[in-house]
N, C-alpha and C positions, 0 to 999 in steps of 0.2 A: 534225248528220247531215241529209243530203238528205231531202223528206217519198217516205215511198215510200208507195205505196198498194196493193200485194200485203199485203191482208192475207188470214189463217188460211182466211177465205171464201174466197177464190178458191182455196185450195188444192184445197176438196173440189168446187168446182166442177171445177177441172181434173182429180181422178178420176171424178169424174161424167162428164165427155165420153170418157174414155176408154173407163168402160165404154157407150155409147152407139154408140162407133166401131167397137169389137170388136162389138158386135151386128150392124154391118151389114155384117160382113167374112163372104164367101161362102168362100174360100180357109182352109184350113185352116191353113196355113204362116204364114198371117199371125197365126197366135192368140199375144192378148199374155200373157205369166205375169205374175203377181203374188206378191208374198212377203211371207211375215208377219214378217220380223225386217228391223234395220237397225242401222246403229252410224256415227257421225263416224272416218273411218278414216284424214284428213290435214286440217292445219289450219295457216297459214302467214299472213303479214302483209305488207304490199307495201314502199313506199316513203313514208318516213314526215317527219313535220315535225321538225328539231331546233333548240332554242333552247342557244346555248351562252354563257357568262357570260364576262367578260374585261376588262381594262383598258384603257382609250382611252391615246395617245401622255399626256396630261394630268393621268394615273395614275386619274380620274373612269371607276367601272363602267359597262361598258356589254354590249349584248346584241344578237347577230346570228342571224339566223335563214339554216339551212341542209339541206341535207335526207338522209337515211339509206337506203340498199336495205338493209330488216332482214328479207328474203324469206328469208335463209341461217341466220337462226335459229329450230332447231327447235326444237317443239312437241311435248310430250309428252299421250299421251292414255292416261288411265287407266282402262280400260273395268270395272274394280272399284267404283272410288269415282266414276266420272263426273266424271275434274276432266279439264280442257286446261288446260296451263300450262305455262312455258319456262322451265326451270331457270337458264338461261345470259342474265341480266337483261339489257334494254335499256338501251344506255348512257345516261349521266346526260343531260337535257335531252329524251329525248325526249317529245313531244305527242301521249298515247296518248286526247285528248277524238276525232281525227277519226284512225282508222283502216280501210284496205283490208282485207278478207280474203278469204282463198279458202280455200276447205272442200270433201270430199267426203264421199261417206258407202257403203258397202255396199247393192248392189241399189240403188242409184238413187233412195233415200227422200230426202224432201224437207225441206230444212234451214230452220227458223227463227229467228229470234231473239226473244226476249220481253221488248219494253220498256216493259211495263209500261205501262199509264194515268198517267200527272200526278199523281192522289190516292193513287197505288199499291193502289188496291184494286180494280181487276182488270188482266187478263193483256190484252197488246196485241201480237199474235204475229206477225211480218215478215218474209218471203221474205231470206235469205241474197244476197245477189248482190256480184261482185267488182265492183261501179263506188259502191256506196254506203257510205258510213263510217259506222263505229261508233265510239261513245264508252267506253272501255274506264277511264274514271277508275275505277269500282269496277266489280267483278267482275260477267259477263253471263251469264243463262242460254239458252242456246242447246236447241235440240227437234230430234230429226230423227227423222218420220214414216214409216211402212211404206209402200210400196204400197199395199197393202191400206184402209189410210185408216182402220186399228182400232186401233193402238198407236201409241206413241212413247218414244223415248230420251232423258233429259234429261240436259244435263251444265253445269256452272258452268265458263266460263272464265275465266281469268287471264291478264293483260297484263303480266309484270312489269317496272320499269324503277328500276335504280339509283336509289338517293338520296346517292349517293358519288361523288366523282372518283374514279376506280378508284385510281392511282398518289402520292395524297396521306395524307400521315404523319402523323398528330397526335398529339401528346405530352398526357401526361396526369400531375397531381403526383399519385402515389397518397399520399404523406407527407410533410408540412411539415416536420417534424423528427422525425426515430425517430431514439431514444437509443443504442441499438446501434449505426444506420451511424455517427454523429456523433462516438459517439466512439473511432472508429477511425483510427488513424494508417498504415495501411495494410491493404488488403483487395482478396479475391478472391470471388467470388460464382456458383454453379453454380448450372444448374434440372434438377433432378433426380425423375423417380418423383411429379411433378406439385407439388413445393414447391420453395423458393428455398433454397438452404446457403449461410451467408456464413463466409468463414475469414477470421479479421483480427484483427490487433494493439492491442489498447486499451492498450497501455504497459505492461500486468504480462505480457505472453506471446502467443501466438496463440491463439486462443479457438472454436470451433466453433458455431455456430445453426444451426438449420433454421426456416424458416419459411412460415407458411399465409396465403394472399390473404383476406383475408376484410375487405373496409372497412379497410384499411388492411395493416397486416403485422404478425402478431403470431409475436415471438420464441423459441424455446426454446433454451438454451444444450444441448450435446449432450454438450459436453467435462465432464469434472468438473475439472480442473487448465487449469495453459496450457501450452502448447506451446512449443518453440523460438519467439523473437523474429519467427524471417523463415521460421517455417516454411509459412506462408500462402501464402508467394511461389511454391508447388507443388502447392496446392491444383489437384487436375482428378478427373479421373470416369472409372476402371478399370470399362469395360463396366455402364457406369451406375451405380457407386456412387462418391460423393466419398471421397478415396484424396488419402492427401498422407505427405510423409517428414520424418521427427524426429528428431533423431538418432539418426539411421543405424536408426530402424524405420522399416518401411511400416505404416502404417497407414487401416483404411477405417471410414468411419462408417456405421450403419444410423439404419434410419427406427424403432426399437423402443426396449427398455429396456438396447441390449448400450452402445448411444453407438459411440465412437469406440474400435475394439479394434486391438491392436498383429498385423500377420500374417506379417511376416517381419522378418528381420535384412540390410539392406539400406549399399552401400557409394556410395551417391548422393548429388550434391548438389541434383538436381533432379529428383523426377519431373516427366515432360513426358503420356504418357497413354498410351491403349490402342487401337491400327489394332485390324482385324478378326481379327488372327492375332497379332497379339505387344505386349507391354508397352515401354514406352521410354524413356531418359530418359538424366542429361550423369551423367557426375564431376564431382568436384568441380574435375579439371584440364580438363576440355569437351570432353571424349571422348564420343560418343553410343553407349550401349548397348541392346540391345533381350533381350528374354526371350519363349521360346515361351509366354506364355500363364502362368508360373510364379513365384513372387519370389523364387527365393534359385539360378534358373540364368544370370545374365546372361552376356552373350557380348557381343564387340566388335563393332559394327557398321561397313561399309566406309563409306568417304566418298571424294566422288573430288574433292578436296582439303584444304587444309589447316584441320586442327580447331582453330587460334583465328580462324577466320572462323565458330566455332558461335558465337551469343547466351551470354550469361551471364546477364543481366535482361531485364526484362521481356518474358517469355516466353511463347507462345503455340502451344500445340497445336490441329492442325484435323485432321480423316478427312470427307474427301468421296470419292464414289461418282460411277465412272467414266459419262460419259454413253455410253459404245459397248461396253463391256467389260464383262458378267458376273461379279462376284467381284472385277472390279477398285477397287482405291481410291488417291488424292492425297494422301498425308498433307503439310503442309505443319506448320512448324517458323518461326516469325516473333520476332524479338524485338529485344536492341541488344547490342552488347558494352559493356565496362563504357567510362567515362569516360575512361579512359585514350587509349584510341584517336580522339584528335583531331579527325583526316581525315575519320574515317567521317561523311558526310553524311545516309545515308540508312540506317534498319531493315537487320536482315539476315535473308534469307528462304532459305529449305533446303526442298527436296522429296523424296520417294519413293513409288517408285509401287508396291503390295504386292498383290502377286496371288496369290489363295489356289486355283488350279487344280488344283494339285499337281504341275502339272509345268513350272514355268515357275522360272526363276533365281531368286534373291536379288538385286533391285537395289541397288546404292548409293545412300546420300546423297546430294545432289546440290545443289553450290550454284547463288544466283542470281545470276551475276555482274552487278553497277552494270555498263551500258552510256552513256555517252554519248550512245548516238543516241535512247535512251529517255527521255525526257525527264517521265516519269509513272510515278516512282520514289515509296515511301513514305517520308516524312521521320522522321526520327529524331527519336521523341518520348519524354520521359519517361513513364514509366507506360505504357508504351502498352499497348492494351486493341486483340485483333481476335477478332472473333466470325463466324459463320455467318448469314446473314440472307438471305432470298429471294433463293434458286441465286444467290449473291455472296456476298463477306467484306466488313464491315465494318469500321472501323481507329477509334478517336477515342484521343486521348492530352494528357496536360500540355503545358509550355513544350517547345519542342524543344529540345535538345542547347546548339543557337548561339546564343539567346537572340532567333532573329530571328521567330518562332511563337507567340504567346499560347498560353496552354491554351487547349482547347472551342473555337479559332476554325474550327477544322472537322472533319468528317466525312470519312474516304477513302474509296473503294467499288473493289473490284476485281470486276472481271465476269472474268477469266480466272486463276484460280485464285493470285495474289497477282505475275504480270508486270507488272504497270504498278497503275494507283492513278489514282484520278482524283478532285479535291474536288468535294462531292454536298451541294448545297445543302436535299435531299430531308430528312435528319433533321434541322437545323439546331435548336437550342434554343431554347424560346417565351423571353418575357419572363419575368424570375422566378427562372431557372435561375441557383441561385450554390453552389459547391461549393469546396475546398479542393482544390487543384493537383497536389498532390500525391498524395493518399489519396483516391481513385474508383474504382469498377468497373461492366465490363459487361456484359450477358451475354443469351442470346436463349433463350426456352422453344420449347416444342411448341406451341403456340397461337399461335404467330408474334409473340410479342409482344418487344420490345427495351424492354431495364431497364438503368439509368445509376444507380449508388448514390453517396451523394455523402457526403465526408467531411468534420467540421469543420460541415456545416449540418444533417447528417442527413435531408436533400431524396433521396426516390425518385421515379424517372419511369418513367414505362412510354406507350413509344407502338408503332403499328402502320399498316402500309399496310395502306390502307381493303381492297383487293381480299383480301387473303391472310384477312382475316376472315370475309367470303363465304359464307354455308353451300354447298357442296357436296352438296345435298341427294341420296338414293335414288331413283330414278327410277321410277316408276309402271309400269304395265303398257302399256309399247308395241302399237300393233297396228295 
């Protein structure tokens, strides 16, 4: 920081002349008022220094320096607790040792900053001005004085600035080997009501857990018996509760001592899940049925074509919420037909759009037809696994279909509601990740966080973009 030499002194000298100058003023119109309160009422940060990190052509790091207008991020002031601080952090690299500010304050008191003596044992109090920088590495206390030259307002400000590339994903083993994923030959995995449900085949049947984060994952089996073989394969979440079909019952699990109880007598081969108005799901010949809300009224659903273009395996239900329409929602329908179908190159993907207005039609099903000119199609993967993950779907799956696809070699990411797909180097798996090809699941919580369960090693991951963790904090008392 520049040395300034406005100190605390000259302040009261400069109300000292003031009243000196009001004494010699003969005109009444000129008489100056003074006021006994005052308060920091805007407070804002100029143009600032940024260092950003990066690879040379060489692949050897290196670091450039370039510079930021961070004047457009506001400043909260808490005239409660006497904090300034910016909810909404300054991006990663900025240099908050030399900053600009500008301040105002109520009635025209006069704004200090207090930096302290060297030994820190006394106060070294300095005229505010926007042409001299402040060092904001730890938090400053800032004064602003009355007119009157009898009080003052103290507040602590805050500079905050990321320690995160906002848009970077890091993955995280929360388990080297859990006995439960491991020895699953097939499994499904919900986050539900703040724990994790894993539905999955360990070779005597389908088997039911719930489980709690805590230093790793600890299991509790929910099922007293097993289930159908492949009944797993319809494991989803009826308006938040895990809900899956057994032969020919629906059944849902709680989070208590009821477990996994039978609630209707059901003519399904797959439940698929629950829009915001009705329940859904195939036959066993791949007819899509839906029910108002009920288990035991289904009714035929329209499609506007032909029903063996519905999935058979690996199936996936999605309800997303319309970004322009009130009550409106996407439900999208993702999975493969069976093996038989050759040709098929790519995933088959089904939409509807379900509006709960009350006065708006019943839409049909609606497939996506493979285009040619789309050339950012989802490939037909075994297992394949798609979830909801920051406003986008996710895809990761086994070997594809043709043999031409490793597992895990990548990640899909759709931004427009499952039309195109594009490979996203974003979650890509650290070193370490080894899982069986076959037997994996994925699935994303409330907390933003994405979990890949791995079968065969018993390996769980969990990672998260850095931004979506962010606290969102309450905002102080503006003024």
């Amino acid at each position: 920081m520049s040395v300034m030499k406005n100190k605390i002194a000259i302040f009261f000298v400069f109300f000292s002349s003031i009243f000196v100058l009001a004494s010699c003023l003969k005109n009444d119109s000129d008489e100056v008022v003074y006021y006994d309160d005052t308060a920091i009422t805007s407070f804002s940060v100029g143009t600032l220094n940024r260092y950003i990190h990066t690879k040379s052509s060489t692949g050897e790091d290196s670091v450039y320096k370039t510079t930021l207008d961070c004047s457009k991020y506001k400043f909260y002031i808490d005239q409660y607790k006497k904090e300034i601080y910016n909810i909404d952090s300054l991006p990663l690299g900025i240099d908050v040792s030399k900053v600009l500010v500008s301040a105002t304050s109520k009635n025209s008191g006069l704004i200090v900053v207090n930096l302290k003596t060297k030994d820190l044992t006394a106060d070294s109090l300095v005229s505010v001005t926007s042409s001299d920088s402040l060092d904001f590495t730890n938090p400053l206390e800032f004064r602003v004085f009355n007119t009157m030259g009898t009080a003052y307002r103290s507040y602590t400000v805050h500079v905050n600035v990321h320690h995160e590339v906002a848009d970077s994903f890091l993955w995280r083993k929360v388990v080297d080997n859990d006995a439960v994923v491991a020895s699953m030959q097939g499994m499904k995995v919900l986050s539900a009501n703040g724990k994790l449900w894993l539905m999955g085949n360990d070779g005597t049947g389908s088997k039911v857990y719930k489980g709690s984060v805590d230093n790793g994952i600890t299991w509790t089996e929910v099922s007293t018996s097993p289930f159908a073989a492949d009944a797993y394969k319809n494991f989803t979440l009826l308006y938040g509760i895990p809900s899956f079909v057994s032969d020919g019952s629906l059944y849902q699990c709680f989070d208590d001592s009821r477990g996994c109880l039978p609630m209707a007598k059901v003519d399904l081969g797959c439940l698929l899940g629950a829009g915001k108005g009705s329940i859904y799901g195939l036959t066993g010949e791949g007819i899509m049925l839906e029910s108002p809300s009920v288990y035991n009224d289904w009714q035929l659903s329209t499609l506007d074509t032909d029903a063996q273009l519905l999935p058979t395996r690996d199936v996936n239900f999605m309800v997303l919420s319309s970004n322009v329409n009130v009550n409106t929602y996407t439900l999208l329908l993702i999975g493969n037909r069976d093996a038989s179908y050759e040709a098929d190159t790519t995933a088959v993907v089904w939409g509807k759009v379900e509006e709960l207005d009350g006065k708006s039609q019943d839409q049909p099903w609606f497939y996506y037809t493979p285009s040619k000119e789309n050339k950012s199609q989802l490939p037909r993967l075994n297992n394949l696994q798609v979830v909801g993950y920051d406003s986008g779907l996710i895809a990761l799956g086994g070997e594809s279909f043709d043999g031409k696809q490793s597992a895990f070699a990548h990640f899909y990411r759709s931004e427009d509601r499952g039309v195109t797909w594009s490979m996203n180097a974003t979650y890509s798996f650290p070193a370490g990740f080894s899982s069986s090809d076959t037997s994996f699941a994925m699935t994303s919580d409330d907390d933003n966080y994405l979990w890949v369960f791995c079968g065969g090693t018993g390996q769980v991951w969990r990672g998260r973009t850095n931004r979506l963790g962010w606290n969102q904090e309450q905002v102080g008392y503006e003024q």
